[in-house]
SEKOLPA-474743 format. One record per residue (C-alpha): residue number from 1; residue in one letter; x, y, z. Coordinates in pm, 1 decimal, always signed. Last residue first. Layout:
SEGU, n, res, u, v, w
SEGU, NUM, a, X, Y, Z
...
# end
This chain:
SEGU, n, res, u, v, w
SEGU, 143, x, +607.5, +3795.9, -3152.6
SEGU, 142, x, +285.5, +4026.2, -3266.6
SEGU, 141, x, +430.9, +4331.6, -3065.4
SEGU, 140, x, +690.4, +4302.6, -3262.3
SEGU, 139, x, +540.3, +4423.1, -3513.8
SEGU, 138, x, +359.7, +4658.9, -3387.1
SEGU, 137, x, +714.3, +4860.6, -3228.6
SEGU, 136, x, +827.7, +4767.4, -3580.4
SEGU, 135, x, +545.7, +4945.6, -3770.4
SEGU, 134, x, +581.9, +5225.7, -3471.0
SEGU, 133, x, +969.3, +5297.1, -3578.2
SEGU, 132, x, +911.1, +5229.7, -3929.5
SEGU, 131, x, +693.7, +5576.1, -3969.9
SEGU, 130, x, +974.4, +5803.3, -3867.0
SEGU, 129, x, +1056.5, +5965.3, -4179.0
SEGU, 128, x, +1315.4, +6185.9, -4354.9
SEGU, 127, x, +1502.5, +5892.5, -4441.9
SEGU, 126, x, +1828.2, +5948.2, -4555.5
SEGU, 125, x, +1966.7, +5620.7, -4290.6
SEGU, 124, x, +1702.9, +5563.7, -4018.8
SEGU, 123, x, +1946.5, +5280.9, -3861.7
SEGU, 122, x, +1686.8, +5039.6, -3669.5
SEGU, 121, x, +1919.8, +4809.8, -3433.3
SEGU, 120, x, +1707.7, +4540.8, -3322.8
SEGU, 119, x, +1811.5, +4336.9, -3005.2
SEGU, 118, x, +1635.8, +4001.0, -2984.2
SEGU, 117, x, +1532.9, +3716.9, -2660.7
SEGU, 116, x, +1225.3, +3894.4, -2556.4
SEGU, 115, x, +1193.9, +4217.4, -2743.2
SEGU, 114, x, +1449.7, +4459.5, -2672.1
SEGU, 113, x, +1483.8, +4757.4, -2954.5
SEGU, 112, x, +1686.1, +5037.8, -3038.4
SEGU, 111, x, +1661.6, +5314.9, -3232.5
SEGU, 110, x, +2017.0, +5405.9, -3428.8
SEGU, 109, x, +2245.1, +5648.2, -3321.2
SEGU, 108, x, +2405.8, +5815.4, -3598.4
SEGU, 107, x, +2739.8, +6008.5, -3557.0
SEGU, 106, x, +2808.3, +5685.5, -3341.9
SEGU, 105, x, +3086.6, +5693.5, -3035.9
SEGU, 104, x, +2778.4, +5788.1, -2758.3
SEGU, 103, x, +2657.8, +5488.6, -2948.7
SEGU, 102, x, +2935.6, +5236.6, -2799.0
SEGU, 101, x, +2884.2, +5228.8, -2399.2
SEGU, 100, x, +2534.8, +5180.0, -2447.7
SEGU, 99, x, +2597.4, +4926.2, -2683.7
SEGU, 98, x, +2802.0, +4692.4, -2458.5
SEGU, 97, x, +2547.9, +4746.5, -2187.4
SEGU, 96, x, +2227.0, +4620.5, -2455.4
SEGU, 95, x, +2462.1, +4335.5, -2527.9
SEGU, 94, x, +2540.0, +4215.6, -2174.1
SEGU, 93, x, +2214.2, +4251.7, -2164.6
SEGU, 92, x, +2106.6, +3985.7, -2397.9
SEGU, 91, x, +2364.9, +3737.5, -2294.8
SEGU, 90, x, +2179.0, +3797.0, -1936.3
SEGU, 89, x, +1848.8, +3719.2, -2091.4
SEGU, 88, x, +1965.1, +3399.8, -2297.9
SEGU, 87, x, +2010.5, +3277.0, -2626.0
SEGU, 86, x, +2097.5, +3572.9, -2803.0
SEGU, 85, x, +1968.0, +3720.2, -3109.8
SEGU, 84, x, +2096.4, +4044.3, -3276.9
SEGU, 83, x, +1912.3, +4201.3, -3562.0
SEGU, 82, x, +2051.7, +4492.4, -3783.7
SEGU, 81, x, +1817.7, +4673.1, -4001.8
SEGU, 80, x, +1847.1, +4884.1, -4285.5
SEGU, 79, x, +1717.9, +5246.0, -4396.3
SEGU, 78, x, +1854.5, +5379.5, -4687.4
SEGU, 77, x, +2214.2, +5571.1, -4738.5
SEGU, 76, x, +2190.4, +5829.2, -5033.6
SEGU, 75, x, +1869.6, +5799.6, -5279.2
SEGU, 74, x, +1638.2, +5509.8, -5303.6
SEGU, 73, x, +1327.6, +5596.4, -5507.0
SEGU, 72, x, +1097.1, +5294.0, -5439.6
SEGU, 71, x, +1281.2, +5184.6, -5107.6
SEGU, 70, x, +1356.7, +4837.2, -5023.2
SEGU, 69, x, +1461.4, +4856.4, -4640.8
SEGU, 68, x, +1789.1, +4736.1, -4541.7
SEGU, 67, x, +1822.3, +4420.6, -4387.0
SEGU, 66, x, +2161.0, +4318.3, -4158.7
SEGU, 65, x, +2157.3, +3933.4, -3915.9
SEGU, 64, x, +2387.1, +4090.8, -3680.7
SEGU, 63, x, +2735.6, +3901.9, -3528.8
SEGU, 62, x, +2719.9, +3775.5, -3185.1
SEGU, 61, x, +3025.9, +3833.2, -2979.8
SEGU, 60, x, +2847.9, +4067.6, -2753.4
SEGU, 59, x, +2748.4, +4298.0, -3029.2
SEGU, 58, x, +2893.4, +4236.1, -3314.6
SEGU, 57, x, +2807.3, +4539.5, -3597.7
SEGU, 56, x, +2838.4, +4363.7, -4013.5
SEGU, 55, x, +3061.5, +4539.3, -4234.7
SEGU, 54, x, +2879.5, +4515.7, -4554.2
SEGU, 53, x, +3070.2, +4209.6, -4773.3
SEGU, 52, x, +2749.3, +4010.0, -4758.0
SEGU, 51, x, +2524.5, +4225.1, -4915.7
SEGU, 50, x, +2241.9, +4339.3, -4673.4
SEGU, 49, x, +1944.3, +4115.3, -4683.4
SEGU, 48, x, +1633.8, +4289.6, -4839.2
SEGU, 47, x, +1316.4, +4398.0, -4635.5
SEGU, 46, x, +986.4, +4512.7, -4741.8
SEGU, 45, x, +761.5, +4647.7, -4520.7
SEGU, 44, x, +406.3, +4569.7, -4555.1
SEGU, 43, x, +297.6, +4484.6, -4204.0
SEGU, 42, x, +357.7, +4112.6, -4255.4
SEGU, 41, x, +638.2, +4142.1, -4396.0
SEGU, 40, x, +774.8, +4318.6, -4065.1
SEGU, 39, x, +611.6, +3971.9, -3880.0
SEGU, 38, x, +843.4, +3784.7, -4159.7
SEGU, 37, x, +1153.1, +3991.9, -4048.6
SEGU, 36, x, +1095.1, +3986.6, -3699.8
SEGU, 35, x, +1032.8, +3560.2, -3711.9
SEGU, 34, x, +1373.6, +3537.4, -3982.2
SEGU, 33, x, +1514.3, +3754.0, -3702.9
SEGU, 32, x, +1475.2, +3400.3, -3451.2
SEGU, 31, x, +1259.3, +3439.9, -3166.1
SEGU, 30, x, +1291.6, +3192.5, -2861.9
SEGU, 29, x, +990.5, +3208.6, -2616.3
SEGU, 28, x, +1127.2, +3235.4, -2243.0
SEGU, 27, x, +763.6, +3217.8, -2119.1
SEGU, 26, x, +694.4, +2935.5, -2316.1
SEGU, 25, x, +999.1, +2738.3, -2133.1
SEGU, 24, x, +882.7, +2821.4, -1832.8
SEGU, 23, x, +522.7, +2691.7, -1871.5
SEGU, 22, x, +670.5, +2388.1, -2001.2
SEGU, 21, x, +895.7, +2377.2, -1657.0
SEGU, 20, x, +598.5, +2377.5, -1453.0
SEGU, 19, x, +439.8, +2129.9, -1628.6
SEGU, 18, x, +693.5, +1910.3, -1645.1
SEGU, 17, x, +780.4, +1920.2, -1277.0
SEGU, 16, x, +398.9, +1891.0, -1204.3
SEGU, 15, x, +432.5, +1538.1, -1440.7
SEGU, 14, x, +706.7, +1456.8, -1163.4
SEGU, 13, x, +565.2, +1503.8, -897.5
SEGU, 12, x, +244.9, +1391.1, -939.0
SEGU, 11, x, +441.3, +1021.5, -1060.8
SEGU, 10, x, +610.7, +1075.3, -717.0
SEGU, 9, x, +294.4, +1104.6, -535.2
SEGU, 8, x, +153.7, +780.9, -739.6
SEGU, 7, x, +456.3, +583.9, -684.2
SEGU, 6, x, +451.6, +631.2, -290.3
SEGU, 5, x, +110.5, +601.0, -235.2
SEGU, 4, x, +154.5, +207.6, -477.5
SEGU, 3, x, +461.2, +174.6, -234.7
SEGU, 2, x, +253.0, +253.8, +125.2
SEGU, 1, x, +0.0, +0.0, +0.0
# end
């Protein structure tokens, strides 16, 4: 008797354990920048990757995934996108301090974004306009 109590309040146990760490694991939801780029899509913006040989920014050791924005009359520097992903919350801001203490360097300082597990660098380039700051904001919302 006191085994088959004993098997049933570990099997509890254990399936709680699961559960609990399920829930845990949704709350730390892994987004990728193909997932920001396609939610972008989604909101009409059209992104192109960045030729490889631009000099891509490395923010704690990670490298960016670059877009640029597809403009219909592109004149001077367009608007482009650098993406960071990191697989944890500290590697994250270890990234957000390393910038800090690097755009006070930059002529132009990019808008920055944290969303979950990404850092998104939005470089305004020639633009005259603001409008991809709230599509993104949106957009990301949707992640």
């Amino acid at each position: 008797m006191k085994k088959k109590i004993l098997t049933t309040l570990i099997i509890i146990l254990i399936l709680a354990a699961g559960g609990i760490t399920s829930k845990m694991l949704s709350a730390q939801t892994i987004i990728t920048p193909a997932e920001v780029v396609s939610a972008l899509e989604s909101k009409d913006i059209q992104l192109l990757p960045a030729s490889e040989s631009t000099d891509k920014p490395l923010l704690n050791h990670v490298p960016a995934v670059q877009y640029i924005l597809q403009p219909e009359n592109a004149t001077g520097q367009p608007e482009a996108l650098s993406i960071f992903t990191y697989a944890s919350a500290d590697a994250l801001q270890d990234a957000v301090t390393e910038l800090e203490q690097q755009i006070d360097y930059l002529d132009n300082a990019p808008a920055v974004y944290e969303h979950k597990n990404a850092l998104i660098l939005h470089w305004k380039g020639d633009s005259p306009s603001d409008s991809l700051n709230q599509i993104l904001e949106e957009a990301l919302l949707d992640l």
